[in-house]
Phi, psi and omega in degrees: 000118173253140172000307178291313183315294182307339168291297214295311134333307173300330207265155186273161188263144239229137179253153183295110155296176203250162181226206210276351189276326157335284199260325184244164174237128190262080188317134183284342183285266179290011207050349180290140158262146194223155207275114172001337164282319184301274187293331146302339226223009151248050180039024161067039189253134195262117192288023179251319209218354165077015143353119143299082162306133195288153201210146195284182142316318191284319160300317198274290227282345206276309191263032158231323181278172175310142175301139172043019174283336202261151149237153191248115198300127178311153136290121176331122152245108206259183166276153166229150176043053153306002159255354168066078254203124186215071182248334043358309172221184187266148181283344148320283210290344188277319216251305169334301169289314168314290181331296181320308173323277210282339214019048179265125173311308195200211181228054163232158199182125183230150171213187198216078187220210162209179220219089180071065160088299247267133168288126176209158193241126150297131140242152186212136164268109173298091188300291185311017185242102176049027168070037168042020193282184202248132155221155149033279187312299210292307184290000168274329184296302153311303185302308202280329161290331158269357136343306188288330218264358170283000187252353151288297177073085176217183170283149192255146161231110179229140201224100197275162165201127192172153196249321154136222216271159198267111195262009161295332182251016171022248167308268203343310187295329204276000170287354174279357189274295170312304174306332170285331195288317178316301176325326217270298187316313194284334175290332192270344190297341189246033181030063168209149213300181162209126177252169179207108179252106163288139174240150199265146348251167184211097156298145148055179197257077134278342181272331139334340166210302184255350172262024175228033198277296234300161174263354158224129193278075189263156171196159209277165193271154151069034162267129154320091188234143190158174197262330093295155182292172180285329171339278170348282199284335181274312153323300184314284169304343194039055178226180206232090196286171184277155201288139170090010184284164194064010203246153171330321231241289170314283195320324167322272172338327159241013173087012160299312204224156196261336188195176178230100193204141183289140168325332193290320195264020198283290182333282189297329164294326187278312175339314217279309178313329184265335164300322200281322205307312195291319170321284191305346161243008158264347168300307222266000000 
């Protein structure tokens, strides 16, 4: 044993410091760093510049539904990887790695609780699970949460993130824009609301179906929302689109969408929508 092994043996043990990836968060809006507690524990809203930081299910359902009210809904079992889908990687090894991330099935998560007293079934789109995109799972995963919420006869609630159709699942994925939409009809055929809260970003074609649906439109302030990129689209017209276009705000402004409302105010604003929507069908 020489002299460093013995030094080294010698020294008392130092537990794994915490480092700069740990303790601060680098805001997307303003670039300020802020300390990672600070900002969780503000919904992952940046207290400098109100940056929306993008956020899983489990943040969502925690800051809408009631304490200990939600159950969170089995996930839907679909085929996976009908097409035996291979391009850089295998789309196994791909959905494997999203699972590991995310610890998620897939990148929809539906639950069942309630929002200030009000009974309601939630779904939320995972971005970070593959760029949250609609495949198979996530469109069966809808349909079977509005299932839950007509055999509750309660309000649908869904909070889109999606990049759009999952291009691993080819036809498959773009039949889910037709299946949701039907789900959508059967929720109004049994007279109960459907909300829709965009999230940033909700893209392709989810926005193409079940996320321009809603019988009222809600969206997180400074979300990206449309159907092709603007790149895309500025080529295409060969104009020089306006400022802020696709962003919440524009869409306000132009009758795409019923509100803008800050995450802090998310809670309460659905609260209030599901007394009135629901009042008006026990009147009727």
């Amino acid at each position: 044993m020489n002299w460093v092994t013995r030094v080294r043996n010698a020294l008392p043990f130092v537990a794994k410091r915490e480092t700069a990836d740990t303790l601060w968060h680098k805001c997307k809006g303003c670039e300020a760093m802020i300390f990672l507690k600070e900002f969780e524990e503000n919904q992952s809203v940046c207290p400098k510049c109100d940056h929306h930081g993008r956020i899983g299910p489990a943040e969502r359902f925690a800051a809408i539904f009631d304490d200990d009210s939600y159950k969170i809904l089995p996930p839907p079992r679909v085929a996976e990887d009908p097409l035996k889908f291979k391009d850089t990687k295998k789309y196994t090894d791909r959905i494997k790695a999203a699972r590991t991330a995310t610890g998620e099935t897939d990148a929809m998560v539906s639950a069942r609780g309630t929002v200030d007293g009000h009974k309601a079934v939630i779904s939320v789109q995972d971005f970070a699970f593959m760029g949250g995109s609609m495949g198979m799972a996530v469109g069966e995963s809808f349909i079977e949460a509005v299932q839950e919420a007509i055999t509750a006869k309660c309000p649908y609630i869904i909070f889109t993130a999606a990049g759009g159709a999952r291009m691993q699942e080819g036809i498959l994925s773009l039949m889910q824009m037709p299946r949701s939409t039907v789900a959508i009809q059967m929720l109004h055929d049994a007279g109960l609301p459907y909300i829709v809260v965009l999230t940033d970003p909700t893209t392709g074609g989810v926005t193409a179906s079940y996320a321009m649906l809603g019988d009222i439109q809600i969206s997180e302030p400074g979300a990206l929302i449309g159907f092709a990129g603007q790149r895309v689209i500025q080529d295409t017209i060969r104009e020089k689109l306006p400022e802020g276009f696709q962003r919440a705000e524009y869409l306000l402004a132009h009758g795409m969408i019923d509100m803008v409302t800050h995450r802090h105010e998310l809670r309460a604003t659905l609260a209030k929508l599901i007394g009135y929507l629901m009042a008006a069908k026990q009147a009727a």
